[in-house]
C-alpha positions in Angstrom: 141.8 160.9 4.2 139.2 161.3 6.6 136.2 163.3 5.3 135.2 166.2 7.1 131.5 166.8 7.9 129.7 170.3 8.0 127.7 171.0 11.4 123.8 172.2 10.5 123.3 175.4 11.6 120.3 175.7 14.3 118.8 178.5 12.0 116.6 179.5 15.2 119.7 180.6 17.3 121.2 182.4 14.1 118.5 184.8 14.0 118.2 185.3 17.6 121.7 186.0 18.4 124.1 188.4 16.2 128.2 188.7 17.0 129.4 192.9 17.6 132.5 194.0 16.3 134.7 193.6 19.3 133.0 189.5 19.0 130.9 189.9 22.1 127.3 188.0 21.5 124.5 190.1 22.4 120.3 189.4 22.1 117.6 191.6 21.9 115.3 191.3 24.7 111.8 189.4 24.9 107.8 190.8 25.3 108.7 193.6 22.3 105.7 192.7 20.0 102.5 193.2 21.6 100.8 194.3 24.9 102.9 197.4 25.2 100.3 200.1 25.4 100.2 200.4 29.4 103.8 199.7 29.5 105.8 203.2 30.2 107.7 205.2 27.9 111.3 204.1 30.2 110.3 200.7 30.2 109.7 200.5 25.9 112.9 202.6 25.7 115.4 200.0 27.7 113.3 196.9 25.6 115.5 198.7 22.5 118.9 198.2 24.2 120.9 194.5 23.2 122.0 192.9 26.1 125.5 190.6 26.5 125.2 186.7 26.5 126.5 185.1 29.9 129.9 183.0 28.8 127.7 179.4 29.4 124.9 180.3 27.2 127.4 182.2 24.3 129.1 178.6 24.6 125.8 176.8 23.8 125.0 179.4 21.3 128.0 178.8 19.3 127.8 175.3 19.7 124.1 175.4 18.1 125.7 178.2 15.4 129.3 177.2 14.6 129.5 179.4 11.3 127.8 183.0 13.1 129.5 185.6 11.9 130.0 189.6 12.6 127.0 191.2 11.6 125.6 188.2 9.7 122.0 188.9 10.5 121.1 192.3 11.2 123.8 195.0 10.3 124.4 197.7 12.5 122.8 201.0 12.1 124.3 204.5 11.3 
C-alpha cells in the first residue's frame, strides 16, 4: 500500500482567508492598521465589510490551504 502524504498547510493564507457557512471564501480588506485618521468615516466603515474571493484566486487559496475549514480562524460574531 501506497503511503499517503499530508500537504503543509501555508499558515499565511490560513489566517488571511476564512470559509462562510454557505463555503464561499471571503478576505478582509487591506490599509486597516494605520494612517486612517484623514480617511472619512464611509471610507473606515466599508474597510469593515469581507469581500468574496474571485474563483482563480479561491483555487490558489485552497491549493496553498487544503485542510481550511468553516470558521476555523475567526468565528463569526453575534
Amino acid at each position: 500500500m501506497a503511503k499517503k502524504y499530508k500537504i503543509r498547510t501555508h499558515k499565511a493564507t490560513a489566517k488571511r482567508f476564512r470559509v462562510t457557512g454557505s463555503g464561499l471564501l471571503v478576505r478582509t480588506k487591506g490599509g486597516k492598521s494605520h494612517l486612517r485618521r484623514r480617511t472619512s468615516k464611509r471610507t473606515k466603515r466599508l474597510f469593515q465589510r469581507m469581500l468574496a474571493v474571485s474563483r482563480a484566486d479561491a483555487r490558489r487559496v485552497h491549493r496553498l490551504a487544503p485542510y481550511l475549514k468553516r470558521y476555523k480562524a475567526n468565528p463569526p460574531r453575534g
